[in-house]
PDB file as gemmi writes it, atoms N, CA and C in Angstrom:
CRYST1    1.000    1.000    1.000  90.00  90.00  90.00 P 1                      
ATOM      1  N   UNK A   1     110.054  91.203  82.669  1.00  0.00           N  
ATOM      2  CA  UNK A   1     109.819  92.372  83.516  1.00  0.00           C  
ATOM      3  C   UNK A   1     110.617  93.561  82.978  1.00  0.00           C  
ATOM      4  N   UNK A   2     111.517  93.439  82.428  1.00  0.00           N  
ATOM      5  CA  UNK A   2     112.556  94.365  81.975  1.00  0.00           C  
ATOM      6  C   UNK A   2     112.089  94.831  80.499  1.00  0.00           C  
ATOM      7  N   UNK A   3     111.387  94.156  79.924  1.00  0.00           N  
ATOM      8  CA  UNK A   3     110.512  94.149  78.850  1.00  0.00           C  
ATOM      9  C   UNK A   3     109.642  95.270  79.153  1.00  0.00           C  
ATOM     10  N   UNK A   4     108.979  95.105  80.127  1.00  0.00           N  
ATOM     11  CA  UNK A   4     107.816  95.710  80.671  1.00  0.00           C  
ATOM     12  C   UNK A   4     108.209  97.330  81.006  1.00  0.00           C  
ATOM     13  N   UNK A   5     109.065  97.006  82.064  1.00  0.00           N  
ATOM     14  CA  UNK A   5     109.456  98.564  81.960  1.00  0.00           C  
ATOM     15  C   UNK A   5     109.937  99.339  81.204  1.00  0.00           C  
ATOM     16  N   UNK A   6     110.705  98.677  80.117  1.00  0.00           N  
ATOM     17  CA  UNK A   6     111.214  99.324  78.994  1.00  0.00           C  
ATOM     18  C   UNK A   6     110.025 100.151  78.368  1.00  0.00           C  
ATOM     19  N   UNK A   7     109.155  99.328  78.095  1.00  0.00           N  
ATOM     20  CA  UNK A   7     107.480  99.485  77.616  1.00  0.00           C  
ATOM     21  C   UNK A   7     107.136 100.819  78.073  1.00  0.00           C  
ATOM     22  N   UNK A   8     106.923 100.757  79.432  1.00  0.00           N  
ATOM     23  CA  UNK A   8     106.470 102.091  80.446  1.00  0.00           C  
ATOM     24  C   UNK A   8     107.324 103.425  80.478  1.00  0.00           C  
ATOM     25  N   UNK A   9     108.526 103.063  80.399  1.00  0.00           N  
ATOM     26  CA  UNK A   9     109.067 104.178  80.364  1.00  0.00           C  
ATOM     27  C   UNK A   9     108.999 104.971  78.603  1.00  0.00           C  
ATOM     28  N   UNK A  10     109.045 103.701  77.604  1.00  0.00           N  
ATOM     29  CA  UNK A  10     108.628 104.220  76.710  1.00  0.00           C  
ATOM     30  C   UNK A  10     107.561 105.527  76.177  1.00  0.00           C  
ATOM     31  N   UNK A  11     106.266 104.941  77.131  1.00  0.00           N  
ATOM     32  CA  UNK A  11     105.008 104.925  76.945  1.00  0.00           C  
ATOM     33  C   UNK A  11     104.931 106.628  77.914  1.00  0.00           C  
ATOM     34  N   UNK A  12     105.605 106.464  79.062  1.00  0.00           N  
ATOM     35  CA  UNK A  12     105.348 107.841  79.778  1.00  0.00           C  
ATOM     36  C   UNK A  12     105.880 108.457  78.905  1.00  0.00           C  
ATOM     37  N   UNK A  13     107.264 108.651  78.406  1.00  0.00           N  
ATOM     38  CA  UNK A  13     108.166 109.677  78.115  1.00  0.00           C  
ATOM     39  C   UNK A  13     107.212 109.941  76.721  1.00  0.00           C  
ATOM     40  N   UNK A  14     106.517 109.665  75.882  1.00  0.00           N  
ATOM     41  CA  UNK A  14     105.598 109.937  74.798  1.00  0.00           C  
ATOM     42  C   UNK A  14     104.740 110.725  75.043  1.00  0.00           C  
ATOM     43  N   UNK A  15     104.099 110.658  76.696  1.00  0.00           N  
ATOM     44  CA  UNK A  15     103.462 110.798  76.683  1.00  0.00           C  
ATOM     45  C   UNK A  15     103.309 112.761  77.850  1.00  0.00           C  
ATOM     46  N   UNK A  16     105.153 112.375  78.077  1.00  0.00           N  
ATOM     47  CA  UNK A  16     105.243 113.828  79.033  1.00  0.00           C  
ATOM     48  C   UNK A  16     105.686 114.428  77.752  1.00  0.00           C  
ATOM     49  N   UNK A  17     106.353 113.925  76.562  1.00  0.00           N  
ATOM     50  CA  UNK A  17     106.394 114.735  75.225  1.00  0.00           C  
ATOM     51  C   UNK A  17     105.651 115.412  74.468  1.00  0.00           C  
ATOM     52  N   UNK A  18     104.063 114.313  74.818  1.00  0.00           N  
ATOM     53  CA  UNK A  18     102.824 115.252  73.858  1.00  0.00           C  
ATOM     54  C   UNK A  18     102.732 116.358  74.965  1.00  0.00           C  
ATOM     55  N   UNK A  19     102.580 116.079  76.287  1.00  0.00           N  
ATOM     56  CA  UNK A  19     102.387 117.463  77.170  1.00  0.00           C  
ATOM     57  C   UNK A  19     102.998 118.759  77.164  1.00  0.00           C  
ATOM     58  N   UNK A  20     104.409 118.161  76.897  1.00  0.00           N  
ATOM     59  CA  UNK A  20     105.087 119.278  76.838  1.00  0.00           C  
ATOM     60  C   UNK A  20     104.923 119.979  75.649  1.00  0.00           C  
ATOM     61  N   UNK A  21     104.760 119.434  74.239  1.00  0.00           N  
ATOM     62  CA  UNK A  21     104.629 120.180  72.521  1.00  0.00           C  
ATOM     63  C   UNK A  21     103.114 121.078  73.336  1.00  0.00           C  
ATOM     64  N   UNK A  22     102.082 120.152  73.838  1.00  0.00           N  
ATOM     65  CA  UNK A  22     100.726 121.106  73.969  1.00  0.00           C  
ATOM     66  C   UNK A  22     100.889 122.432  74.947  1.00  0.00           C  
ATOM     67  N   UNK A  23     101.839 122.294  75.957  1.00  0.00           N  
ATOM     68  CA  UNK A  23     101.950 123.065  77.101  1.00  0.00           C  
ATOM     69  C   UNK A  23     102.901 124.267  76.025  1.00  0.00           C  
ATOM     70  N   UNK A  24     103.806 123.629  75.074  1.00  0.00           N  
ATOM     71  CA  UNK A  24     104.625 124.812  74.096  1.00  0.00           C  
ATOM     72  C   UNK A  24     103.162 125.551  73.296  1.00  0.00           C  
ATOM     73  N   UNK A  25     102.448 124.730  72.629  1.00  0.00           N  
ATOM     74  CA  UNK A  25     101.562 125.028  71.969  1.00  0.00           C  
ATOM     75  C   UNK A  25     100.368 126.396  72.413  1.00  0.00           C  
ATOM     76  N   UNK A  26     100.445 126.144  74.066  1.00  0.00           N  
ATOM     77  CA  UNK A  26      99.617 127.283  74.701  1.00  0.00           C  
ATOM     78  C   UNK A  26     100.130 127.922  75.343  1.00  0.00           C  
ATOM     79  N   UNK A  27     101.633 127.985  75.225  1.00  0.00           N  
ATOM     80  CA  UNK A  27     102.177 129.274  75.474  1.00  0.00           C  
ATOM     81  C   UNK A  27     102.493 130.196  74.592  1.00  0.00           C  
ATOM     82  N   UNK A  28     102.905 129.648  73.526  1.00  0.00           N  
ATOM     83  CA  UNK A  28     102.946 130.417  71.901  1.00  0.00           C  
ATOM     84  C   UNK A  28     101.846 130.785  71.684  1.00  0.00           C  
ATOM     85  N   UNK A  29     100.122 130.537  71.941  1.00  0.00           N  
ATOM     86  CA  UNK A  29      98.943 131.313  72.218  1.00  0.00           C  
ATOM     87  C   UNK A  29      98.557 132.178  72.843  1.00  0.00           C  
ATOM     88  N   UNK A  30      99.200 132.103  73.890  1.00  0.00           N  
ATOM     89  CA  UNK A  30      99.229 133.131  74.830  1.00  0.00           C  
ATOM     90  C   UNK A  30     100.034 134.476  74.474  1.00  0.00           C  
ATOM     91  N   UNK A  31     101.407 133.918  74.366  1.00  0.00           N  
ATOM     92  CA  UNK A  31     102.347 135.153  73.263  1.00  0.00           C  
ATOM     93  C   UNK A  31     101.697 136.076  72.530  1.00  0.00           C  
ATOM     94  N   UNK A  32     101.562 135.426  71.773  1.00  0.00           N  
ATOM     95  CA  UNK A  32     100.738 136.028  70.222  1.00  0.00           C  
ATOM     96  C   UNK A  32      99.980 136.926  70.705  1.00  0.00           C  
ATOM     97  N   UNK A  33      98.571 136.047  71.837  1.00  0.00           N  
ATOM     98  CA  UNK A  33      97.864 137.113  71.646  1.00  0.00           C  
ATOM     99  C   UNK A  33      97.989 138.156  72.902  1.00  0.00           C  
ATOM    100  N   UNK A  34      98.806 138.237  73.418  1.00  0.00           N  
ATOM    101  CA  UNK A  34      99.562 139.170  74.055  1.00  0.00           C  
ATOM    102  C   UNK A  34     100.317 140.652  72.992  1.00  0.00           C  
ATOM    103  N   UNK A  35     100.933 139.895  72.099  1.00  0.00           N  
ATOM    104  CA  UNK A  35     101.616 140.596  71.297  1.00  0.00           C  
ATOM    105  C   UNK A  35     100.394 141.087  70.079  1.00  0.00           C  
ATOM    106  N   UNK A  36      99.630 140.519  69.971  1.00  0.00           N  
ATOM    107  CA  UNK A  36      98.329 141.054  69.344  1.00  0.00           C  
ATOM    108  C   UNK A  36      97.845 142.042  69.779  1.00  0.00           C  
ATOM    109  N   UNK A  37      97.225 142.004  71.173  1.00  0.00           N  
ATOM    110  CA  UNK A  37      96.284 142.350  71.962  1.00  0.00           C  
ATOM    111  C   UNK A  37      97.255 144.048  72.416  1.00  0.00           C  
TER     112      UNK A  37                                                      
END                                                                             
């Protein structure tokens, strides 16, 4: 069981990591084209 959660917590924190690089990713889009625009 301790296995398991190790697993999960693994598995979220990867997975609030890709969210967060994409959520960086479309705010640096937004920037830009702010600073473009």
């Amino acid at each position: 069981m301790e296995s398991f959660s190790h697993l999960l917590n693994r598995v979220t924190s990867a997975k609030y990591k890709g969210e967060l690089s994409v959520l960086g990713i479309l705010v640096a889009n937004k920037k830009s084209v702010l600073a473009s625009g």
